[in-house]
N, CA, C and O atoms as a CHARMM CRD file, in Angstrom:
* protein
*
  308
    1    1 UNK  N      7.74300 -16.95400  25.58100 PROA 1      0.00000
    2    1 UNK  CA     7.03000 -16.96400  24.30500 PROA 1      0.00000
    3    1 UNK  C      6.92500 -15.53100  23.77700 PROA 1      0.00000
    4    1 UNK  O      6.23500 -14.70500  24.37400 PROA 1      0.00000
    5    2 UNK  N      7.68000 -15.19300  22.53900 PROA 2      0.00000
    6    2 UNK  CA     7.69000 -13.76100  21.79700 PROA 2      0.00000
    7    2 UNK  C      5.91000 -13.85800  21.55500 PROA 2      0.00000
    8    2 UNK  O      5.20700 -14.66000  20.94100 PROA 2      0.00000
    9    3 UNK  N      5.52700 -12.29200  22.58100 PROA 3      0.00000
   10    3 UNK  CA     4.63900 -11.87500  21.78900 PROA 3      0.00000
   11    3 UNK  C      4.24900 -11.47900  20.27800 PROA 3      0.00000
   12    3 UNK  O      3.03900 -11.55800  20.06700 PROA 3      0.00000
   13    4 UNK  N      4.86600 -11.15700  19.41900 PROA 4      0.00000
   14    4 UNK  CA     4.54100 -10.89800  18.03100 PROA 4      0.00000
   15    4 UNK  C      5.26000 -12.28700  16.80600 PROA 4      0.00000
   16    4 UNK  O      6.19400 -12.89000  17.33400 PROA 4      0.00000
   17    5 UNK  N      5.09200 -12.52800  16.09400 PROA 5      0.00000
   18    5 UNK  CA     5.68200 -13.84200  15.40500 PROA 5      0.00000
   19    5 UNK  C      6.68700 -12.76300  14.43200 PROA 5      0.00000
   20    5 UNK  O      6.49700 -11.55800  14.26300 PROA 5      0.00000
   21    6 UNK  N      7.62500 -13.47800  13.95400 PROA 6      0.00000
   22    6 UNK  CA     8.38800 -12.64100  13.04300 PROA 6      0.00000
   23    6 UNK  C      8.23600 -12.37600  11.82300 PROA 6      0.00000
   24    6 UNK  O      8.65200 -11.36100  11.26300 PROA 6      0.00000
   25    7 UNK  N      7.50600 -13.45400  11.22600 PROA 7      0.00000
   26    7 UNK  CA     6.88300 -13.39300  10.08000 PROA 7      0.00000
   27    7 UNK  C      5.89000 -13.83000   9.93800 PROA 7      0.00000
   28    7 UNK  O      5.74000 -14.82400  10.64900 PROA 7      0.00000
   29    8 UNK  N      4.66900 -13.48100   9.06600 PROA 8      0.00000
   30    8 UNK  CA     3.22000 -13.67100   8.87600 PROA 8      0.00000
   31    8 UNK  C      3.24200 -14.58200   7.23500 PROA 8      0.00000
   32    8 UNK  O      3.51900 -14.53800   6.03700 PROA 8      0.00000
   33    9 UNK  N      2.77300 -15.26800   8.22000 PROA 9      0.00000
   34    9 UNK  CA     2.34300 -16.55800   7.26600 PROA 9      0.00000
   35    9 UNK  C      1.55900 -16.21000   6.13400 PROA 9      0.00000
   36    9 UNK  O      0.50400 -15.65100   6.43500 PROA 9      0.00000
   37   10 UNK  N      1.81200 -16.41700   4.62800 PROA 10     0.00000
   38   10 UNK  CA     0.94100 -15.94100   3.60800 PROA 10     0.00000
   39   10 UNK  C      0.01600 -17.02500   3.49700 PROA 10     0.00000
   40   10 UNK  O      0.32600 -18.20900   3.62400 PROA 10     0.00000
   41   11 UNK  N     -0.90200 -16.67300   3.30400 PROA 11     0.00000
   42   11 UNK  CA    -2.38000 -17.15000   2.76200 PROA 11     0.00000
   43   11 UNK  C     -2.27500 -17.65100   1.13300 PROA 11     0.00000
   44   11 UNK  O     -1.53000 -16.95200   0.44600 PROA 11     0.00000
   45   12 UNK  N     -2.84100 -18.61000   0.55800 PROA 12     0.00000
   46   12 UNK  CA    -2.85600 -18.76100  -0.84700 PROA 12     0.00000
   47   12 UNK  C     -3.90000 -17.74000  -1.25700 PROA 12     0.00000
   48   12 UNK  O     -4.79200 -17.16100  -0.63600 PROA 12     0.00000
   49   13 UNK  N     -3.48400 -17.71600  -2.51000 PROA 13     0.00000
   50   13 UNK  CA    -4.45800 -16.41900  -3.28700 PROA 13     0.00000
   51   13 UNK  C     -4.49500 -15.16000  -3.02200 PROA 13     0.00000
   52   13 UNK  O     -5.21500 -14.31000  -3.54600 PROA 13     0.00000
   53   14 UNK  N     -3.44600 -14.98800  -1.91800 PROA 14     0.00000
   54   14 UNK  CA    -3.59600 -13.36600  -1.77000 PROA 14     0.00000
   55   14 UNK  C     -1.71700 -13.30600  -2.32600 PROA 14     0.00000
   56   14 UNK  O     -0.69200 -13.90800  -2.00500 PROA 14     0.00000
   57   15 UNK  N     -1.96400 -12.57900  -2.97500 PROA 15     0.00000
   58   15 UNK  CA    -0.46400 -11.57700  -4.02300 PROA 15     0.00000
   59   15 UNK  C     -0.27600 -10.46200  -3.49200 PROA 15     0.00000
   60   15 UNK  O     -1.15800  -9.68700  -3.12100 PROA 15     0.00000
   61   16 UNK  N      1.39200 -10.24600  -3.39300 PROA 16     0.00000
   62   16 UNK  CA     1.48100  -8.71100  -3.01100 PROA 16     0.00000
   63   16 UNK  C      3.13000  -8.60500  -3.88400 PROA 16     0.00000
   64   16 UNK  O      3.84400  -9.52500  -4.28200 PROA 16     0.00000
   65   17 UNK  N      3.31800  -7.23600  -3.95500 PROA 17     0.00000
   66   17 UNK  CA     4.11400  -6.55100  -4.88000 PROA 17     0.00000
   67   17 UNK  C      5.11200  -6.37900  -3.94100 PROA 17     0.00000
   68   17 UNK  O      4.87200  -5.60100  -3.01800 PROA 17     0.00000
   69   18 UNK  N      6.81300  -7.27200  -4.00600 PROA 18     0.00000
   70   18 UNK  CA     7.80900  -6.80000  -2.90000 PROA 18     0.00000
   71   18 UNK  C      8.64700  -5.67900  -3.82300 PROA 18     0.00000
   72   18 UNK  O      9.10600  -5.97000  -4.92700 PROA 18     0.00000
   73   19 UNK  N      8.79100  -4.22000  -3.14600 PROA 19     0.00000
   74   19 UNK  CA     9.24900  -3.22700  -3.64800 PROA 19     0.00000
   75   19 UNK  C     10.38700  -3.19500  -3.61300 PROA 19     0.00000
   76   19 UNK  O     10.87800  -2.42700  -4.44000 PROA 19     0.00000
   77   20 UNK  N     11.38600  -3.95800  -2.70000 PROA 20     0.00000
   78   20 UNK  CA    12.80000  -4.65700  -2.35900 PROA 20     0.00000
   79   20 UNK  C     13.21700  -4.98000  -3.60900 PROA 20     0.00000
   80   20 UNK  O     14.02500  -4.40400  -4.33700 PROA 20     0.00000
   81   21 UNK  N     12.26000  -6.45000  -3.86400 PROA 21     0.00000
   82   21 UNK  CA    13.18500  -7.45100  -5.03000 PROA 21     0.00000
   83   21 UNK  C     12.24800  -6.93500  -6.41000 PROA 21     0.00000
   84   21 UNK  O     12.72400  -7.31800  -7.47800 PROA 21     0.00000
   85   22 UNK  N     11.10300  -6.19500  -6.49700 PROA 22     0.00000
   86   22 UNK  CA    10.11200  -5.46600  -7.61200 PROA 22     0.00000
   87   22 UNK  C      9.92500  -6.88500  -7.98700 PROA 22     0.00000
   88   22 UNK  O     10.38300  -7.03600  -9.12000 PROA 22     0.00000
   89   23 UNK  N      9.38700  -8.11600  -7.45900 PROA 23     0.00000
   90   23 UNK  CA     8.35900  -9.17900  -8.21900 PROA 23     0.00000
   91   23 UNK  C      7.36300  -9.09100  -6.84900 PROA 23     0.00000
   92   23 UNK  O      7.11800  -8.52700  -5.78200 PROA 23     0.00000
   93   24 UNK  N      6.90800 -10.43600  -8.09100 PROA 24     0.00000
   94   24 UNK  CA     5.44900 -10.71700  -7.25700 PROA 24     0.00000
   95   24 UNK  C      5.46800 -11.48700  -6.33200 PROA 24     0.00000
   96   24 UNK  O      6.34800 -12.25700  -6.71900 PROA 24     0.00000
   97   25 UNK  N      5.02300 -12.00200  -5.01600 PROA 25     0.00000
   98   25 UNK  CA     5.25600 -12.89500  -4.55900 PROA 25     0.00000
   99   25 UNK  C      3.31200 -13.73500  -3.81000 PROA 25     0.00000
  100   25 UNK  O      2.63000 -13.11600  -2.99300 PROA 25     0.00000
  101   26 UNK  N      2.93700 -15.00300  -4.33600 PROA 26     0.00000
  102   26 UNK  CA     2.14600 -15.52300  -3.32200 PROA 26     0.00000
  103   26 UNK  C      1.97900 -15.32800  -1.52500 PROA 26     0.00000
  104   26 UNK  O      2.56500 -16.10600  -0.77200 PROA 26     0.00000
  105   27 UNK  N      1.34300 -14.50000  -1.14100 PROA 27     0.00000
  106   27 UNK  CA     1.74400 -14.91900   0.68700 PROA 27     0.00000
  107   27 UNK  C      2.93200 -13.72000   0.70100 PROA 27     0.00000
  108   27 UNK  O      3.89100 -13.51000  -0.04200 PROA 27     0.00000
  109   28 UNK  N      2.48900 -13.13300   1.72400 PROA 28     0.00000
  110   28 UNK  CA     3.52200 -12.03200   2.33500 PROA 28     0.00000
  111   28 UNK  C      5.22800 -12.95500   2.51200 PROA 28     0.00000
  112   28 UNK  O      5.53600 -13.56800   3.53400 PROA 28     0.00000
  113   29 UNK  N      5.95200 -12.85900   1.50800 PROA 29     0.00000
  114   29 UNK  CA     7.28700 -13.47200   1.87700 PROA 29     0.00000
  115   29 UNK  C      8.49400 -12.46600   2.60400 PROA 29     0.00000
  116   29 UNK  O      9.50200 -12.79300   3.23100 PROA 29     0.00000
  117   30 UNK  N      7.95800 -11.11100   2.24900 PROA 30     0.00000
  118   30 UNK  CA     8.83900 -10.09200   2.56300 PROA 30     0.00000
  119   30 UNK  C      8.19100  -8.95100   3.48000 PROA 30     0.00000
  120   30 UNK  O      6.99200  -8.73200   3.30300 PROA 30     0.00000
  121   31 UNK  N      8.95300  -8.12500   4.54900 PROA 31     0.00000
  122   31 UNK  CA     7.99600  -7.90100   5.44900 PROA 31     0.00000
  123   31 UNK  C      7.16600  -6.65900   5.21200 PROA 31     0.00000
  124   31 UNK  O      7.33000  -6.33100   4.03700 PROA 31     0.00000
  125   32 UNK  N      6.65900  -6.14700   5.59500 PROA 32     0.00000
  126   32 UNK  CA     5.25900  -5.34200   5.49700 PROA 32     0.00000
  127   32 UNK  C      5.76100  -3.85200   4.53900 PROA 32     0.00000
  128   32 UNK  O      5.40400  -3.32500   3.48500 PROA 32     0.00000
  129   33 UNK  N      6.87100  -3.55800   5.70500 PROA 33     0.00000
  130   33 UNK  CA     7.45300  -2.03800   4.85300 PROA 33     0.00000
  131   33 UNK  C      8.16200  -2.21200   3.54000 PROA 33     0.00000
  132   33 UNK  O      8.65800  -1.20700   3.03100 PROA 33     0.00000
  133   34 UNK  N      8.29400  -3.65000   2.78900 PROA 34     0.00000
  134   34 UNK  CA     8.43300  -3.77400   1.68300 PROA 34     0.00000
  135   34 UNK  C      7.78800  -3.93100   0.69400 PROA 34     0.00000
  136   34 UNK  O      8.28000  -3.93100  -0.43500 PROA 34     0.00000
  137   35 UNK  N      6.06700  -4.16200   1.05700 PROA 35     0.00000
  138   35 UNK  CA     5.14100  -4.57300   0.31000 PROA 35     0.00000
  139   35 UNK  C      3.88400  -4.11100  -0.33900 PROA 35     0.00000
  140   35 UNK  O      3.28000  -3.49200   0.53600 PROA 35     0.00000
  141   36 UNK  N      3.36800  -4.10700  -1.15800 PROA 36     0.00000
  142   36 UNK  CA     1.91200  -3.87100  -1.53200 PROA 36     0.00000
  143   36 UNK  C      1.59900  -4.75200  -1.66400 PROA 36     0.00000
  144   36 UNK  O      2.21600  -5.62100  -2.28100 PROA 36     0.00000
  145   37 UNK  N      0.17200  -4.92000  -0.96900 PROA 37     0.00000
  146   37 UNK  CA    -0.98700  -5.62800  -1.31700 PROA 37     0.00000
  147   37 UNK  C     -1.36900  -5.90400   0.20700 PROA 37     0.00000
  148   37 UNK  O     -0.77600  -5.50300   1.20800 PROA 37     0.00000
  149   38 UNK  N     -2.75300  -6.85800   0.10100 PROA 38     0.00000
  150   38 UNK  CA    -2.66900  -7.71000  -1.06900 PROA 38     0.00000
  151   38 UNK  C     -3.71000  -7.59500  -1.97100 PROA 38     0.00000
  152   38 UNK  O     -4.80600  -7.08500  -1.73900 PROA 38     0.00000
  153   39 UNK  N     -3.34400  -8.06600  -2.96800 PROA 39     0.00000
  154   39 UNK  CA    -4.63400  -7.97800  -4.01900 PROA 39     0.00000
  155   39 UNK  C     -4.64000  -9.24000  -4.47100 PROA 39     0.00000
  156   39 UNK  O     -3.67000  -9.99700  -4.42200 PROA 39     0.00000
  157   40 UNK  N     -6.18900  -9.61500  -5.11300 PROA 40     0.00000
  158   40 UNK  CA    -6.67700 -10.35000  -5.59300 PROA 40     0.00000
  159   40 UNK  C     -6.03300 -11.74000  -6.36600 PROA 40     0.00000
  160   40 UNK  O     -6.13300 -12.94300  -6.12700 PROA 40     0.00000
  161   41 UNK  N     -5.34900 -10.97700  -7.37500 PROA 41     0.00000
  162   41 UNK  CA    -4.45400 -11.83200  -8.38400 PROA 41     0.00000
  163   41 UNK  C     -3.29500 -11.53900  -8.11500 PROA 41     0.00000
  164   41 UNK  O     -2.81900 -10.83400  -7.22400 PROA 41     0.00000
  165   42 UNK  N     -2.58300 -12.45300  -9.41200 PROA 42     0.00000
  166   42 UNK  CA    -1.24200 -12.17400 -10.07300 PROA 42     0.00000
  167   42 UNK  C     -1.04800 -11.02400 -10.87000 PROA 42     0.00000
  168   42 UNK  O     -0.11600 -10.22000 -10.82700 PROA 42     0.00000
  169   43 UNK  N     -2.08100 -11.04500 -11.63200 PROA 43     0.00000
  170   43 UNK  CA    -1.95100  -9.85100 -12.47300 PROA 43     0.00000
  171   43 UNK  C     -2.55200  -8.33200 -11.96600 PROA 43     0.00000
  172   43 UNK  O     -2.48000  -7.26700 -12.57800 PROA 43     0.00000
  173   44 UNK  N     -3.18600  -8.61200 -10.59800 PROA 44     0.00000
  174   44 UNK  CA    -3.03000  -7.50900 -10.11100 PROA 44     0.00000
  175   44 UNK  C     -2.12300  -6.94200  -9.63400 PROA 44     0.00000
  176   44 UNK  O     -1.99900  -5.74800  -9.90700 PROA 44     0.00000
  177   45 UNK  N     -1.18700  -7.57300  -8.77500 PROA 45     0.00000
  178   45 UNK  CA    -0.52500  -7.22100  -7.65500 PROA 45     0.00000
  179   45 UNK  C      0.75800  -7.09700  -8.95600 PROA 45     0.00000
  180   45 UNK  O      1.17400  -5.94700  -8.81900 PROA 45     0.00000
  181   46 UNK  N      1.24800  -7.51000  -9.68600 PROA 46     0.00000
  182   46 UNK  CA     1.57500  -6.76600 -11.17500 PROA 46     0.00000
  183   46 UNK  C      1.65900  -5.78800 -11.58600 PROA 46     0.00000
  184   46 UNK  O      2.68800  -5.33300 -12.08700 PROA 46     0.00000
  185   47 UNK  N      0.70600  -5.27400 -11.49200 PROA 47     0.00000
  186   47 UNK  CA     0.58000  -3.51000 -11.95700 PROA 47     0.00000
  187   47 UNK  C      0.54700  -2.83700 -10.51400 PROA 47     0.00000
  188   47 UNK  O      0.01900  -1.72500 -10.50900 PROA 47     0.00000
  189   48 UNK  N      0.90100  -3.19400  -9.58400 PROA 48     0.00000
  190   48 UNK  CA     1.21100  -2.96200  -8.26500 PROA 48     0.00000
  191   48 UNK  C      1.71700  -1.23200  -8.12500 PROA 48     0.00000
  192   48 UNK  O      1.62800  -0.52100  -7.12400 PROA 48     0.00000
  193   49 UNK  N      2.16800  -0.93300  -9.25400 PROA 49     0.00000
  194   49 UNK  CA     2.97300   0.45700  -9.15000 PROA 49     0.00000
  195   49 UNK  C      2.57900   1.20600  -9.70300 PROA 49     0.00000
  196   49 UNK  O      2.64400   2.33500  -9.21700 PROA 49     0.00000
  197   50 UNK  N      1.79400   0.98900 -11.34500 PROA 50     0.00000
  198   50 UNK  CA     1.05700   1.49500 -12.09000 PROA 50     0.00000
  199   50 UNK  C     -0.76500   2.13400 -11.10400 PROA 50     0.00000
  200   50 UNK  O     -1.36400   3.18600 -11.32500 PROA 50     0.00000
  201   51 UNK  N     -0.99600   1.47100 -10.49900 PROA 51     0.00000
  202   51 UNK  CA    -2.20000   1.32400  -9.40000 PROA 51     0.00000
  203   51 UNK  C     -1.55400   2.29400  -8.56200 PROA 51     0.00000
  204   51 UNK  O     -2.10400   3.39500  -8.58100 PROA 51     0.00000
  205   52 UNK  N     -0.59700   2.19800  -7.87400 PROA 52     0.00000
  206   52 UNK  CA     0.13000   3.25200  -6.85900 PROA 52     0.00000
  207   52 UNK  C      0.03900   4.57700  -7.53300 PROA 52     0.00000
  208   52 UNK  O     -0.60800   5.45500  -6.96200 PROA 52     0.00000
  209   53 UNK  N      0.68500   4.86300  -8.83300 PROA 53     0.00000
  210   53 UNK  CA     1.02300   5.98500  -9.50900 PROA 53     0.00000
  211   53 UNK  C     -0.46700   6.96200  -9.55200 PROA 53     0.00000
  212   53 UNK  O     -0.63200   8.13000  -9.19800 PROA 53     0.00000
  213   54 UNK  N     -1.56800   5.83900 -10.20800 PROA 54     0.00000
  214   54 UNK  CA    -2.85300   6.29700 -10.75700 PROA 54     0.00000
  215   54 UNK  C     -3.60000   7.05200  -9.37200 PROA 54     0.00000
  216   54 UNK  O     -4.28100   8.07700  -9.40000 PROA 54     0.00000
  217   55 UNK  N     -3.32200   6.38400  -8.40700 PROA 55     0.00000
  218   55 UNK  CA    -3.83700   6.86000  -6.80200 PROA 55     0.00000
  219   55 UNK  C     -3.23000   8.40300  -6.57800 PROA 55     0.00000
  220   55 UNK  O     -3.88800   9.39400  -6.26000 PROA 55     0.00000
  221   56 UNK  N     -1.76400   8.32900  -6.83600 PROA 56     0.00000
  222   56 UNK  CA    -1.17100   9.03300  -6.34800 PROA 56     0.00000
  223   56 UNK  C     -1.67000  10.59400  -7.07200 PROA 56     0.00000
  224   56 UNK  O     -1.82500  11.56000  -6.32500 PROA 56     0.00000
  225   57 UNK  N     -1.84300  10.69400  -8.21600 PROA 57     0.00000
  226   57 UNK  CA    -1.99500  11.46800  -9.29800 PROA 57     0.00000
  227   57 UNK  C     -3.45100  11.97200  -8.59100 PROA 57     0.00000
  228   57 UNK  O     -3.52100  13.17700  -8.35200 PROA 57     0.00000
  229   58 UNK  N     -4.66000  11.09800  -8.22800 PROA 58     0.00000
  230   58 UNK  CA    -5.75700  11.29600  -7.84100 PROA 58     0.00000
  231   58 UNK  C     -5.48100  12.18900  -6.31600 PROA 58     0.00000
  232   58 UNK  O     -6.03700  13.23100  -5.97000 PROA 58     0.00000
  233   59 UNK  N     -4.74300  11.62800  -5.78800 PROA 59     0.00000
  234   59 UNK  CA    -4.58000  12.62200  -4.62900 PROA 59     0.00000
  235   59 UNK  C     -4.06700  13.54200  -4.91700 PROA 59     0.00000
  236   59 UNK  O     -4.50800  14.46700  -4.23400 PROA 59     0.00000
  237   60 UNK  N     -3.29900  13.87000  -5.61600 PROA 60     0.00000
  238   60 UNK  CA    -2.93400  15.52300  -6.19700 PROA 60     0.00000
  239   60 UNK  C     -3.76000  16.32800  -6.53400 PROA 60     0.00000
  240   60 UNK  O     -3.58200  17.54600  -6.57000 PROA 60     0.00000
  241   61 UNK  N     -4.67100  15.79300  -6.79400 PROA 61     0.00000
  242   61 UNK  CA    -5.73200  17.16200  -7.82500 PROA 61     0.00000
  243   61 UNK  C     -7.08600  17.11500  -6.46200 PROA 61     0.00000
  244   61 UNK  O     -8.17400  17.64100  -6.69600 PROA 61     0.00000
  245   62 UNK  N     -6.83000  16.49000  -5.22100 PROA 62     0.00000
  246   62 UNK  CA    -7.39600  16.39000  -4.17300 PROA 62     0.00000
  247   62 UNK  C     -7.84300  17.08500  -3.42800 PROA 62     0.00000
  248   62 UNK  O     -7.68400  16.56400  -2.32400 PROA 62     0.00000
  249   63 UNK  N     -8.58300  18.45800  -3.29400 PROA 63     0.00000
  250   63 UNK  CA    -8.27000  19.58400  -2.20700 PROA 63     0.00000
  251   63 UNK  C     -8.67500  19.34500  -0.83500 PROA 63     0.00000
  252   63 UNK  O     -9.01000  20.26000  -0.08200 PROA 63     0.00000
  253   64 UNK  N     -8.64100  17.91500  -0.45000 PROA 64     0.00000
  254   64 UNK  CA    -8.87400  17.49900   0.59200 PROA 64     0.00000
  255   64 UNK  C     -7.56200  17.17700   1.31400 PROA 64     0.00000
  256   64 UNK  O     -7.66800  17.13400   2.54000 PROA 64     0.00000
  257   65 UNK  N     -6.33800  16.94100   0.80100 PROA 65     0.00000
  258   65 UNK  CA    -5.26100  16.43800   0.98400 PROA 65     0.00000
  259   65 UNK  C     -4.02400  17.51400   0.72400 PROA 65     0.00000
  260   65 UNK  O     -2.83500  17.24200   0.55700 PROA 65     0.00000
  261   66 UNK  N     -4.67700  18.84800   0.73900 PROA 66     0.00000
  262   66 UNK  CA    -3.92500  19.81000   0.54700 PROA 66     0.00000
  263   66 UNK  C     -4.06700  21.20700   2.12100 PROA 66     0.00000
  264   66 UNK  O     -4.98100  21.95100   2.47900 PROA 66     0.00000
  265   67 UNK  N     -2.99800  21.02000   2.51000 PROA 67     0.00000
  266   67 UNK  CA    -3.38300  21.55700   4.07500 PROA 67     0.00000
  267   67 UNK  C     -3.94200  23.14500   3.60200 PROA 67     0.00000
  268   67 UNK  O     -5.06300  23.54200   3.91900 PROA 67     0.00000
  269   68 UNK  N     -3.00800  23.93700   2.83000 PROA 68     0.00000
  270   68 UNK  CA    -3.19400  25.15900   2.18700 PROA 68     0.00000
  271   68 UNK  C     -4.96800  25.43400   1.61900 PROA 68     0.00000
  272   68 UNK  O     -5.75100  26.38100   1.69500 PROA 68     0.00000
  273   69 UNK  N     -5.00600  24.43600   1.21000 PROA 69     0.00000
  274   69 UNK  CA    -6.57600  24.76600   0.46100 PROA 69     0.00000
  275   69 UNK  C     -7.45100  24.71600   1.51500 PROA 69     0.00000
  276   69 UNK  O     -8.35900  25.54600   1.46200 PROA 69     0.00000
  277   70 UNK  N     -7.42900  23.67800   2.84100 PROA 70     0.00000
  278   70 UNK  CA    -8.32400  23.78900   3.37700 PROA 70     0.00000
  279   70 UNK  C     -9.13100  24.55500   4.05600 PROA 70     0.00000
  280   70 UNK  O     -8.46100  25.39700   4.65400 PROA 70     0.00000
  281   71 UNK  N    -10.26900  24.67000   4.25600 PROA 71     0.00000
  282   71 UNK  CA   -10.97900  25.66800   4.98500 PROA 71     0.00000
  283   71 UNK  C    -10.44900  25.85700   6.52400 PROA 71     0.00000
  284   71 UNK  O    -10.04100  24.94700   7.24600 PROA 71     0.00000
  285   72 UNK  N    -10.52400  26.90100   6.77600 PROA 72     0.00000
  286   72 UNK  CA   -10.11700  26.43800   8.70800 PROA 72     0.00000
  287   72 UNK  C    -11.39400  26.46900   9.29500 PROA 72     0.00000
  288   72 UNK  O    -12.47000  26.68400   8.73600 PROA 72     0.00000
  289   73 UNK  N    -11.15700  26.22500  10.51600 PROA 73     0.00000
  290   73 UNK  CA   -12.80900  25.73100  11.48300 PROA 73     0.00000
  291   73 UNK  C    -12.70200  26.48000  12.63400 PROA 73     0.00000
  292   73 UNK  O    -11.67900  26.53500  13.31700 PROA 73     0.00000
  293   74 UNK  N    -13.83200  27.11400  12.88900 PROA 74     0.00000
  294   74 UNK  CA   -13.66700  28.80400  13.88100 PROA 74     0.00000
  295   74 UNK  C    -12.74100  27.99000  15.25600 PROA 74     0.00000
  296   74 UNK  O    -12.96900  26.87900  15.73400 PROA 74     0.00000
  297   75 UNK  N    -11.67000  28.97300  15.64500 PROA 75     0.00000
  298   75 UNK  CA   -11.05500  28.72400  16.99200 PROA 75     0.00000
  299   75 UNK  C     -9.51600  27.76000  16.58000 PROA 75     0.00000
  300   75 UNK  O     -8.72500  27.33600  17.42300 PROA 75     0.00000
  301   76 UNK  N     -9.42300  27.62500  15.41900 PROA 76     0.00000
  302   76 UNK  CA    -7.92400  27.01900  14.56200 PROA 76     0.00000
  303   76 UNK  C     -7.21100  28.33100  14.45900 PROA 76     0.00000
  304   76 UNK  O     -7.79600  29.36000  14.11900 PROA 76     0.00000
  305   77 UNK  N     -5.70900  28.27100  14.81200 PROA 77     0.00000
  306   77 UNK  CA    -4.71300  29.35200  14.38200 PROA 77     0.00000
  307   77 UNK  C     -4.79600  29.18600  12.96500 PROA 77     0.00000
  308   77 UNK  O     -4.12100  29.89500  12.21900 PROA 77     0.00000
């Protein structure tokens, strides 16, 4: 008996964004490293990239996520 299953059964109502085929799909149909979500709706998991972009932009202006800016902590090279 394979410990891990090969594919994960989607749930109704949960949507995720396959970055493979760029639609939407009900239920994880495609596997994990292809996917966003899940989110809520249809029309969330929709703007699936637009949501990615807006994040992404937020972590830029981040100085938490910037190794250079950070403070060092006594006893760090």
């Amino acid at each position: 008996m394979p410990l891990f299953k090969r594919r994960t059964t989607g749930k109704p109502g949960e949507w995720y964004y396959c970055l493979e085929h760029r639609k939407v799909e009900e239920g994880p149909d495609c596997p994990g490293k292809d996917r966003f979500g899940p989110y809520a709706s249809r029309e969330e998991a929709a703007h699936a990239m637009e949501i990615a972009a807006e994040r992404n932009l937020e972590w830029e202006g981040d100085p938490r996520w910037h190794d250079a800016a950070a403070p060092r902590r006594d006893g760090e090279a």
